[in-house]
C-alpha positions, 0 to 999 in steps of 0.5 A: 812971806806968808803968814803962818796960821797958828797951830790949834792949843790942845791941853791934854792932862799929863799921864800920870792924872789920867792914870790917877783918874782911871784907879780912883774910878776903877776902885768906885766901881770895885766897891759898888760891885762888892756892896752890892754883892754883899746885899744881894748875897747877904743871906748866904754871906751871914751864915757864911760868916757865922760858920767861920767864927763858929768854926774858928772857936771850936778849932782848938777844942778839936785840936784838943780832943784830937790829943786824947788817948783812950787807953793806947790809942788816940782819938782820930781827928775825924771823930773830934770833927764829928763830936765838935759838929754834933755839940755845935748842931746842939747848941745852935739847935737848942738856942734858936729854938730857945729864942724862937719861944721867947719871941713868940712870947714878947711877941704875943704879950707885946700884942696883948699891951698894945691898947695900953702902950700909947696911953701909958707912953703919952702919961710919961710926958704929963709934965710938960702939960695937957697939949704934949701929953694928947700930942704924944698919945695921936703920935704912938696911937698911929703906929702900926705896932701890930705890923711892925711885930708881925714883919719882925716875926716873919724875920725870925722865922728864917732863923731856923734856916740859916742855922741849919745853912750854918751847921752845913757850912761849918760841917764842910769847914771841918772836912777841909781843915786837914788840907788847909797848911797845904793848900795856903803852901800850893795858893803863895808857892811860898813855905815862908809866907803861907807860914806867915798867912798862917799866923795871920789867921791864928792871930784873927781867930785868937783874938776874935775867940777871946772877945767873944768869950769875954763877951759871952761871959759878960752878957751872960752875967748881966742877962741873968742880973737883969732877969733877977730884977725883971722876976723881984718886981714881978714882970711879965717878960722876965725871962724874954727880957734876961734872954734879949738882954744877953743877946743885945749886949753882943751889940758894942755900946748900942745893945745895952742902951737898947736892952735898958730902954726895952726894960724900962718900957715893958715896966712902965707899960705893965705897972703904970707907975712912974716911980718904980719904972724909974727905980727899975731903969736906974737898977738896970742901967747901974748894971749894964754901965758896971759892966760895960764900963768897968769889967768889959774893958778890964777883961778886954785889956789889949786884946781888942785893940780897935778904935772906939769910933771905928767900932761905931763906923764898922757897926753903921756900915754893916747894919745898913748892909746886913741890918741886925745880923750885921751888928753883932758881926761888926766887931769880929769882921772889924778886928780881921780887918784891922789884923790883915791891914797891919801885915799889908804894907799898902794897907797899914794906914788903915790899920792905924786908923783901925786900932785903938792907940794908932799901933796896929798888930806887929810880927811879935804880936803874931808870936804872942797871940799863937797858942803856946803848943804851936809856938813851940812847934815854929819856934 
């Protein structure tokens, strides 16, 4: 009998592993492909995104104009698109303008206080001797704060463009909201479950119109307080710092810390004195917690419903993506987010690590959050 050599051992990794494998690096390469396109486009996608919250709030005031009667007869919806248009381009005009000014402002008088800046920084650390104090004077003394200003600047220059990219945007957002309950039927082939998409969206934009309001009210009050103490201890940048204050609490929780500090140090550069900097912070930071704290949740109630961390997480991730602009964007791209996951059943995990108490949206709460004249159009 002759010998039989033996067959060669090859272990191939079962199908199912292989499968796993191949979706695990399909989704790796989805998402480097998407986080690119998303810094490559990020000017295009900003003003994107401004237009659809844009539009989204001033939906129902359309739809509300659009019920008006002049006499017997009832305004047409495009004249309500074109009113709405017009106020939006306003407004948005007006603030940009507004902002613009206000930073030349900070700007030219930050410029003015730079040769002051590094000695009256460095007098705040005199407590821990002579060695700290001149080691933090060379510190701040070597910052190019000029160019950081000058850079910032020409940021803000392309401001006035992106919001003549936005009024073009939400414009065109306005001409297709006719066709949109016909074109979500024609996309699922489905009455059912475009109807069901429909309140999802409803959903989105009621509650993201409902934050930032409550946000808006929030900031504006605080941005006017903080404007009254900036005028009773007679700074400079009393305006500026009222505007950038409500303009930095639209930031959850990084925005008022950065409004309070930027207060504080325009204080104690332009008095140079430690005891009514110390006064003026206390004031400011005793407003901005009041109302961070204690009136914003109260407004919010339920209506926000997101995880405090996740709220941190979605605020990194997007400053890394879009920088400044995607801060403010972070809570309303966030609260979608979590709304769309709540109705995809692949996707609910992530829903309920989204949302505030582990309960992410239900059917019903679709129902609650759809305005009462369209409940009893479905109903």
């Amino acid at each position: 009998m002759t010998a039989q050599s033996p067959t060669p051992r090859t272990d191939h990794p079962p199908a199912s592993e292989l499968q796993r494998i191949r979706t695990v690096a399909q989704i790796i390469i989805a998402f480097a492909v998407v986080l690119f396109l998303l810094v490559q486009a990020r000017f295009l996608l900003i003003s994107l995104a401004t237009a659809i919250i844009l539009f989204s709030l001033t939906s129902d005031a359309i739809n509300s104009i659009a019920r008006m009667r002049v006499g017997p007869v009832r305004v047409p919806n495009w004249l309500a698109s074109i009113v709405a248009l017009l106020m939006i381009s306003t407004a948005l005009l007006s603030l940009t303008a507004i902002i613009l000014s206000q930073a030349n402002t900070v700007l030219s008088t930050t410029l003015a206080y730079t040769d002051r800046a590094p000695q009256a920084i460095s007098a705040m650390f005199k407590w821990l001797g002579p060695d700290a104090e001149e080691a933090v004077f060379n510190s701040v003394a070597t910052l190019d704060v000029a160019g950081y200003l000058r850079t910032i600047a020409g940021q803000a220059g392309g401001l006035m463009q992106g919001t003549v990219l936005v009024i073009l945007f939400v414009g065109f957002l306005f001409a297709e909201r006719v066709w949109f309950g016909t074109k979500l039927e024609s996309l699922f082939g489905d009455a059912v479950q475009a109807e069901k998409v429909s309140r999802i969206i409803g959903s989105i934009i009621h509650r993201v119109n409902y934050y930032l309001l409550v946000k808006t009210l929030v900031s504006g009050v605080t941005g006017l307080l903080v404007y009254g103490i900036a005028r009773f201890f007679e700074l400079d940048l009393a305006a500026a710092l009222g505007i950038l204050t409500f303009v930095l609490n639209y930031i959850p929780s990084i925005g008022s810390i950065v409004a309070t500090v930027l207060v504080a140090l325009v204080a104690f550069v332009q008095l140079a004195d430690g005891t009514l900097t110390l006064a003026i912070f206390l004031l400011v930071g005793a407003i901005q917690f009041f109302f961070g704290n204690i009136i914003d949740p109260m407004l919010m109630g339920r209506a926000l419903r997101v995880s405090s961390f996740g709220i941190i997480i979605s605020l990194a991730f997007w400053a890394a993506v879009w920088g400044i602009p995607g801060m403010f964007l972070a809570v309303p791209i966030m609260v979608a987010l979590m709304i769309v996951c709540s109705h995809v059943p692949g996707l609910r995990a992530v829903a309920v690590l989204l949302s505030r108490e582990g309960l992410p949206e239900t059917d019903s709460d679709l129902d609650i959050a759809l305005p009462k004249a369209q409940r009893r159009r479905t109903g």
